[in-house]
C-alpha positions as CSV (number, residue, x, y, z in Angstrom):
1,X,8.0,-6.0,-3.6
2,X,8.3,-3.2,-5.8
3,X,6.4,-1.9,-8.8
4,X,7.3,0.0,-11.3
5,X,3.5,2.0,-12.9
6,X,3.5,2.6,-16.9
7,X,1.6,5.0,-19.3
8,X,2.3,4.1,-22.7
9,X,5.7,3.0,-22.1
10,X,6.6,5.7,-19.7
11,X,7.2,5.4,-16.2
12,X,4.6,7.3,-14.1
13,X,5.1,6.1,-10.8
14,X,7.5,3.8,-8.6
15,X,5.9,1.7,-5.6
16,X,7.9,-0.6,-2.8
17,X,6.5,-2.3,-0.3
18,X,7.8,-4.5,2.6
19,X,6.8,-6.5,5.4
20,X,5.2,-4.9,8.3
21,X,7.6,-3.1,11.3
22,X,7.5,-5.9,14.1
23,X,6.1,-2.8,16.0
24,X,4.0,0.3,15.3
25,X,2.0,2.6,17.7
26,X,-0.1,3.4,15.0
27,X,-1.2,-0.3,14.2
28,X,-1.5,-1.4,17.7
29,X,-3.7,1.3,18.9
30,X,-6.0,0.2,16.6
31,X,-9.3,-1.9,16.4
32,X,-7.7,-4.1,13.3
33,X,-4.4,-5.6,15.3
34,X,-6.4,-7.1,17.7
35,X,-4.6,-8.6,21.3
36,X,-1.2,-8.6,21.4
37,X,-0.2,-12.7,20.9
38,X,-2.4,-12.9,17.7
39,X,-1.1,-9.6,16.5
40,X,2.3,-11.3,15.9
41,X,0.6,-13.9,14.2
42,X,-1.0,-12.5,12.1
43,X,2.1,-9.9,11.7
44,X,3.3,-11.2,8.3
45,X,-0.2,-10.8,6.7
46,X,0.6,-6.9,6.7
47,X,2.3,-5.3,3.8
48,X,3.9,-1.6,4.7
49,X,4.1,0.8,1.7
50,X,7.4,1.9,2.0
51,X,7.6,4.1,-1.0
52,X,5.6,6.0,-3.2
53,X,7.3,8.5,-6.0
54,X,5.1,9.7,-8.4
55,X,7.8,11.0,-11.8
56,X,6.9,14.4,-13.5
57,X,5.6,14.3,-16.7
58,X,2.2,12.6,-16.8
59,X,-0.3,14.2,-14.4
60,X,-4.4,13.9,-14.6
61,X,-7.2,13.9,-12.1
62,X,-6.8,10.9,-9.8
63,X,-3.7,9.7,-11.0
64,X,-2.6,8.8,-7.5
65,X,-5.7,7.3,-6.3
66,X,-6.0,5.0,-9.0
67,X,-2.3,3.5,-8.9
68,X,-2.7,2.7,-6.0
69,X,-6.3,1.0,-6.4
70,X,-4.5,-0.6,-9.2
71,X,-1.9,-2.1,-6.9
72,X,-4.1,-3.0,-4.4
73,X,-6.0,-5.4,-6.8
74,X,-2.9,-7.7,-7.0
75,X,-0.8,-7.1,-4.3
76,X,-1.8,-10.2,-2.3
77,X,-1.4,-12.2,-5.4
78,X,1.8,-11.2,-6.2
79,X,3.6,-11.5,-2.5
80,X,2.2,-15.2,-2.6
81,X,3.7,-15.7,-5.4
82,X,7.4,-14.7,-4.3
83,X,6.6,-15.4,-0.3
84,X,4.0,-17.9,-0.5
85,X,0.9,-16.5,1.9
86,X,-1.1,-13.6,0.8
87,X,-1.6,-10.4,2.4
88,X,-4.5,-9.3,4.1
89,X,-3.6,-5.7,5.0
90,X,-2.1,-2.8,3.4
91,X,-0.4,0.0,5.5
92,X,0.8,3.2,5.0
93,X,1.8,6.0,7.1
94,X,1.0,9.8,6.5
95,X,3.4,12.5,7.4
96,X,-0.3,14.4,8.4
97,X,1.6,18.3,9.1
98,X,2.4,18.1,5.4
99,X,-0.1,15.9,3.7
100,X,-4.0,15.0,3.9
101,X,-3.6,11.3,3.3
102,X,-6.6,11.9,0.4
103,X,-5.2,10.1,-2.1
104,X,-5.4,6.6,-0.2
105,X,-8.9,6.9,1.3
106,X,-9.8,7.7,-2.5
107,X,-7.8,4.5,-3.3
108,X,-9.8,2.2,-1.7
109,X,-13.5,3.5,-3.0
110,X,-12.4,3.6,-6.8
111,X,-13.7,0.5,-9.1
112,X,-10.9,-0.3,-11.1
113,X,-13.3,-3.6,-12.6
């Protein structure tokens, strides 16, 4: 799935995402994959964030965090629409040596209603 963010007809930011890895230390260490037979069960109900690029040119306060609370808000709806079931988590990983992960705990507080 992939999205392409505008700002008065400029491109601001390009999104992908992708169905969860089959495996992921991360995920299976903790307390939302549950045991390991409905794990892969429930496997296809994860989307992975695959890419984030935010383009130069338009930059303000919480740009970041609010794309992606934007995206969040009809990412389900829009994988059921091309793979008919919805998705019930949203993953990303953080490269944590080089960045805080801010931006997506910000994501999920901001009311985009």
């Amino acid at each position: 799935m992939r999205y392409v963010v505008t700002l008065d007809d400029r491109w601001v930011a390009l999104l992908g995402w992708q169905a969860a890895a089959y495996q992921c230390q991360a995920r299976e260490s903790s307390r939302s994959a549950g045991p390991g037979v409905l794990r892969r069960q429930r496997l296809h109900l994860i989307a992975n964030n695959a890419r984030f690029l935010i383009l130069q040119g338009e930059s303000f306060p919480n740009l970041v965090s609010l794309i992606l609370a934007l995206i969040l808000r009809r990412l389900s709806a829009d994988w059921q629409a091309v793979y008919r079931h919805p998705i019930v988590l949203a993953e990303t990983f953080v490269e944590s040596p080089r960045f805080t992960g801010a931006c997506y705990r910000a994501a999920n507080w901001i009311d985009v209603g």
